[in-house]
N, C-alpha and C positions, 0 to 999 in steps of 0.2 A: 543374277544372270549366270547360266551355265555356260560355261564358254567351252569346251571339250568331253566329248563323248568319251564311251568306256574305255577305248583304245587311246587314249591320250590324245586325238585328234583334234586341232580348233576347226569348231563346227565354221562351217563353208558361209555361214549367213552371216557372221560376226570376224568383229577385226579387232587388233589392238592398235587405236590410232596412233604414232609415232611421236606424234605434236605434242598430246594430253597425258597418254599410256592407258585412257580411258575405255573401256568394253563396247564397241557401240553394234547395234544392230543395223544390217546395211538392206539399202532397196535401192532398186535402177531408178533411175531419170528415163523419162516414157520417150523415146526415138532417139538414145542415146545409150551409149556403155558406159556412160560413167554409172556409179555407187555413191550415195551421202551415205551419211549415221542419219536414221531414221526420225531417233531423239537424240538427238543433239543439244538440244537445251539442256534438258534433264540432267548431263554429265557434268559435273562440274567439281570442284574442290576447291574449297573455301579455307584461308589461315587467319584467324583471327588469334589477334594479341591485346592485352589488356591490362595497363598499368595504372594502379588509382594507389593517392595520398590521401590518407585522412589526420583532419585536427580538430579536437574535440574539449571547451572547457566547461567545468562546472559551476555555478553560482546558486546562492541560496541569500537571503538577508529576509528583512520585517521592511513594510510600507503602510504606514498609515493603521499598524495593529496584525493586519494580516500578512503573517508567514508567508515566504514562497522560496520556490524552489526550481532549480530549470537548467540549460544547457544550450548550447551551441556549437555548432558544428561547422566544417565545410568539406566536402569532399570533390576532389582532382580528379578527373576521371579520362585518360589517353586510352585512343582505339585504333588498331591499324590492323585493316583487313587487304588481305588479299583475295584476290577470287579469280581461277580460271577454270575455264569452257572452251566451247570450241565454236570456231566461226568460220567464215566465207570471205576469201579477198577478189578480188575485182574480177580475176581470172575463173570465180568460181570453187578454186581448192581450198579443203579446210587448213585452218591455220588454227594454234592455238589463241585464245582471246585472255587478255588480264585487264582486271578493273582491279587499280589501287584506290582505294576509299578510305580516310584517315582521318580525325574528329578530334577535338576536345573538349570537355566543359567543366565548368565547375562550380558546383551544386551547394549550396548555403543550407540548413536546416537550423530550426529555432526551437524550442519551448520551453513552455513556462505554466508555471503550476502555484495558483494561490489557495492557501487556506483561510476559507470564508467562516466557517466552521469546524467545531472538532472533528466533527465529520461528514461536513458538503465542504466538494473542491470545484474550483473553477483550476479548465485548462484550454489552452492555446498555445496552435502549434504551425509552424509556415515553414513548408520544404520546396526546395525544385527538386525534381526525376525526370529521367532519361529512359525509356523504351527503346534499347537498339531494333531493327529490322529483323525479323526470323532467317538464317542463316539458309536455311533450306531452302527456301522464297528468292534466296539470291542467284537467279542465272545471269551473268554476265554476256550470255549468246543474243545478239539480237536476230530478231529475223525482218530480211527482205527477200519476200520468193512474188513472183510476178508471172505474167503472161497478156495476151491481149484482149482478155476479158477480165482481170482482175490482180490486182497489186495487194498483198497482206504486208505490213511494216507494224513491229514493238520493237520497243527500246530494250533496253539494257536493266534487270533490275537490281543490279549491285551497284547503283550508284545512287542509292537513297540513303538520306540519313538516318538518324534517330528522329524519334519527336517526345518533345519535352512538357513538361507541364511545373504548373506553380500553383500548388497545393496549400489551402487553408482552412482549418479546425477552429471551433468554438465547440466545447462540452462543458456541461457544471454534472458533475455525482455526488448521492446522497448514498453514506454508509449505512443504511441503519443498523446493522447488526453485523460482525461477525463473518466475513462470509459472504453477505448480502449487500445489494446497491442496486440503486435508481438513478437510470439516467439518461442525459438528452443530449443530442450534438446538432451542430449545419456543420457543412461544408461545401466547399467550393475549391473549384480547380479551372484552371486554363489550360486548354491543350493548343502545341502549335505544332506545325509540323505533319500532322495527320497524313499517316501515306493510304494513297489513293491510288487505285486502277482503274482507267476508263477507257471508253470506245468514242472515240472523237473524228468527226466530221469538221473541217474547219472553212467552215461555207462564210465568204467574205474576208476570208483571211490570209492573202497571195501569200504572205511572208511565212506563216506555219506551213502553209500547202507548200511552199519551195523547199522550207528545212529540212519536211518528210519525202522529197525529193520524187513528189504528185503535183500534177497540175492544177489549173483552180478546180473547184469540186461544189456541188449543189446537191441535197437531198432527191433523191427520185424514190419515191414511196416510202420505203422502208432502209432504203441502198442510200451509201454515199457514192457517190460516179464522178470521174472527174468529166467538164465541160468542154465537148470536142477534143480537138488532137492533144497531144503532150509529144514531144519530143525530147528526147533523154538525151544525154553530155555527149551519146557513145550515137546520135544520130537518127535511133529508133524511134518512130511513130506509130503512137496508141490511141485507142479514140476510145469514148466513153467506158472506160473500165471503171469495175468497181471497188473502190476503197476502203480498206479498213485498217485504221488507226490504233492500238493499244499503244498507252502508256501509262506508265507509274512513277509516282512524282511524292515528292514531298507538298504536302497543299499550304499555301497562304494564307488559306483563312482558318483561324481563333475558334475552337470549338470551348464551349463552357456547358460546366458540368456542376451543377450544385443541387442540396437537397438537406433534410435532414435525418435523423436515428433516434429511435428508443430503445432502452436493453435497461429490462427488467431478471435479475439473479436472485432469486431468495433461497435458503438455506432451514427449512424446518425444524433444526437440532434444538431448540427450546422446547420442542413437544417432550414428553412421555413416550416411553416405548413402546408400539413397534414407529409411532408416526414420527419421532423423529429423523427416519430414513428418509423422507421423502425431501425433497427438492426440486426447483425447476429452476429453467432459463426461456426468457424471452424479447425476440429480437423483432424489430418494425424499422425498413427504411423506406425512404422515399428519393428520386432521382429524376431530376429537369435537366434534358439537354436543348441547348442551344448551338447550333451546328451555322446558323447564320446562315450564307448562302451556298455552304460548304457539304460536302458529300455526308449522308445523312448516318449516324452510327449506328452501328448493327449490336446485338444479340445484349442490349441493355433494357432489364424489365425497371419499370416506373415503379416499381411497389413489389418489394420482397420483404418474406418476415419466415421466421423458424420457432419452433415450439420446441422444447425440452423440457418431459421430466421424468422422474429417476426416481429409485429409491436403493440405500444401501445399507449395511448393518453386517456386521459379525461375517463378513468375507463372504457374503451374496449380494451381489447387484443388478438390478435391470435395468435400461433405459429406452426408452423409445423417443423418436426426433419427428418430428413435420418438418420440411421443407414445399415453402410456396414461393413463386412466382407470378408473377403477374404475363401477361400478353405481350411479348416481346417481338422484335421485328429481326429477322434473319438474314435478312438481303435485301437490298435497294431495289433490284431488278435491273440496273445498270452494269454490273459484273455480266461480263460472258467467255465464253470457250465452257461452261458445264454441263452435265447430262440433268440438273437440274433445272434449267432453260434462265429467262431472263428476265420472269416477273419478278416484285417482288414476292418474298415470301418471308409470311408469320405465323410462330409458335404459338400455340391457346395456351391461356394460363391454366394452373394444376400445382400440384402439390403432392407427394409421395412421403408414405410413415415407412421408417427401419427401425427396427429393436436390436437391443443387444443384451446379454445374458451373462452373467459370471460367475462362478464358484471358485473361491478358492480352500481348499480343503487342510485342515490341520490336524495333529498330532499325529497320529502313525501315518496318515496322506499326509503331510505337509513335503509342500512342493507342487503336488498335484491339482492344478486347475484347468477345470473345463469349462465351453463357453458356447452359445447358443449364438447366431446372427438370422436376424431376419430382415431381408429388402424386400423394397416395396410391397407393404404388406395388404394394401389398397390396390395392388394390381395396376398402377397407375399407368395408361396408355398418353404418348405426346399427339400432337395433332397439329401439320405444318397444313398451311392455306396458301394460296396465289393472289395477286391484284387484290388487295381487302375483302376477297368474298372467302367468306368463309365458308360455303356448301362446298366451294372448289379444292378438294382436299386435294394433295400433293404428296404426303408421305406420312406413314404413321408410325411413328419408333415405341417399338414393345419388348420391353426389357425381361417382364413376367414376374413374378416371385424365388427370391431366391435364396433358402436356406442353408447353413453350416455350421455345423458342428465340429469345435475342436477340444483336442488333450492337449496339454503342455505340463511340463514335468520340468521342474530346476532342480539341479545337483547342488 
């Protein structure tokens, strides 16, 4: 934000609020002189601190013939955030707003590794993890602006926590060669905590409709309205306005997340020259969520897998990569405030090939390597949809082909 013109002047439209010291952009109140920050939420500054311990031992021994090997963990994990913005006190004048939000946990991680053969291993492994809130995502400003057609109330969203989860691996790999391995996992995890933004109407619910500081409230079409008059602390009487509710919360309910993986790596160097160049890698998962009765999770495809192969020899290599997805869900259709609207909306599945190219050059070049990139060389277009129809296209992201060329030179 430019806050002063060429002459050193602060532009007339903008302030530096006192409270915050924040830049804000100002507009009148319609049959008033007063001026707010326009975005006010928006302004904010966040101090996060973060102190973690970790203890870590080693174990190895024989069971019943088969070797293993393994480790344990725990990690201490303290968070102490601050977070101010700017807000509104009774009188209407902004005041600056802090949310202190301060957490602790501490995190256990396991595994362990047997030797079933000289070379198939069985492994298994159980952690917890912590997902802090994205920093950005935290405004502390709540809003309540009103009139007597309509009431807007959100909360606060620096006062969400982490959400956690408790993570479990089963894999067994087969070495066959050098280089090379086959293999197969499940996993599963538990998520809690899941933060969530909703638009809530709280029809049959005096005690939520009082917290939000609206009277009782009934659907009328598409509107939440509160039911006849409301009289507010301060006297004021309102009749059938329209309500709308955001907030963001830590949710209650247990999302689980399990599936399993294949990853195939083989290594051709047993061939004859030039085929002992060649190599690949290949990846297959699969992903079951269960969300329970809980907000449904977004941008998780059921079935991805990637292709790799490669060939290298004497300081030239190319590789080329597949990446696929499957059909994945973008949004619930329950999020709003976007210029995207409020259905849901899903990504088509697809897949994009990139290559990449190397030289590296010896004796009198030596040093000298040049290198070739190629994206999307399939030209691969995405394709976002509304309400499960898929004729009802919504956006189409085209990235196109995109080539380079580089020199690099060490000294």
């Amino acid at each position: 934000m430019v806050l002063y013109d060429k002459d050193g002047n602060l532009d007339p439209n903008l302030r530096i609020n006192p409270e915050t010291g924040f830049a804000e952009r100002l507009i009148p109140i319609e049959g008033s002189t007063s001026i707010v920050n326009q975005q006010f939420r928006e302004n904010f500054y966040a101090d996060q601190a973060i102190n973690a311990a970790y203890l870590m031992g080693k174990f190895e021994g024989d069971i019943g013939g088969f070797a293993y090997t393994g480790n344990a963990g725990l990690r201490y994990v303290s968070t102490s955030n601050d977070v101010i913005g700017s807000g509104f006190n009774v009188d209407g004048n902004e005041i600056a707003v802090l949310t202190e939000n301060n957490y602790e946990h501490t995190l256990p991680t396991f595994n362990l590794a047997i030797d079933l053969h000289d070379d198939v291993v069985l492994r298994t492994a159980y952690s917890q993890a912590l997902v802090r809130p994205n920093l950005l995502a935290q405004s502390p400003s709540p809003i309540y602006t009103y009139d007597e057609n309509r009431v807007t109330l959100e909360n606060s969203k620096a006062e969400v926590l982490p959400y956690t989860s408790n993570n479990f691996d089963l894999s067994l790999a087969w070495y066959n060669r050098d280089g090379s391995s086959i293999s197969g996992g499940f996993f599963y995890k538990e998520i809690e905590g899941q933060i969530v933004t909703d638009t809530i109407c709280p029809v049959g619910d005096p005690e939520t409709a009082a917290f939000w500081g609206v009277g009782e409230v009934a659907m009328d079409g598409a509107n939440c309205k509160e039911v006849g008059e409301f009289v507010t602390d301060e006297g004021e009487i309102y009749s059938n306005r329209i309500v709308k509710i955001k907030q963001t919360y830590n949710s209650d309910i247990p999302v689980k997340v399990y599936g399993y993986e294949f990853s195939m790596q083989q290594k051709l160097d047993f061939l004859p020259y030039p085929w002992n160049g060649f190599g690949g890698k290949l990846n297959f998962s699969k992903i079951d969520v269960d969300e329970g009765a809980g907000r449904a999770m977004t941008k998780i495809a059921p079935y991805t897998s990637n292709l790799i192969g490669y060939w290298e020899n004497h300081g030239a290599s190319i590789q080329f990569v597949y990446n696929w997805q499957d059909e994945k869900l973008l949004s619930t259709g329950q999020e709003s405030g976007t210029f995207l609207g409020t259905e849901a909306r899903t990504q088509t599945a697809g897949g994009r090939i990139d290559m990449t190219a190397k030289y590296k050059f010896k004796k009198s070049l030596k040093g000298l390597t040049v290198s070739l990139k190629a994206m999307n060389i399939n030209n691969r277009q995405e394709y976002e949809y509304i309400a499960g129809n898929d004729k009802a296209i919504s956006r189409i992201r085209y990235q196109g082909r995109i080539v380079s060329l580089n020199l690099g030179y060490n000294f």
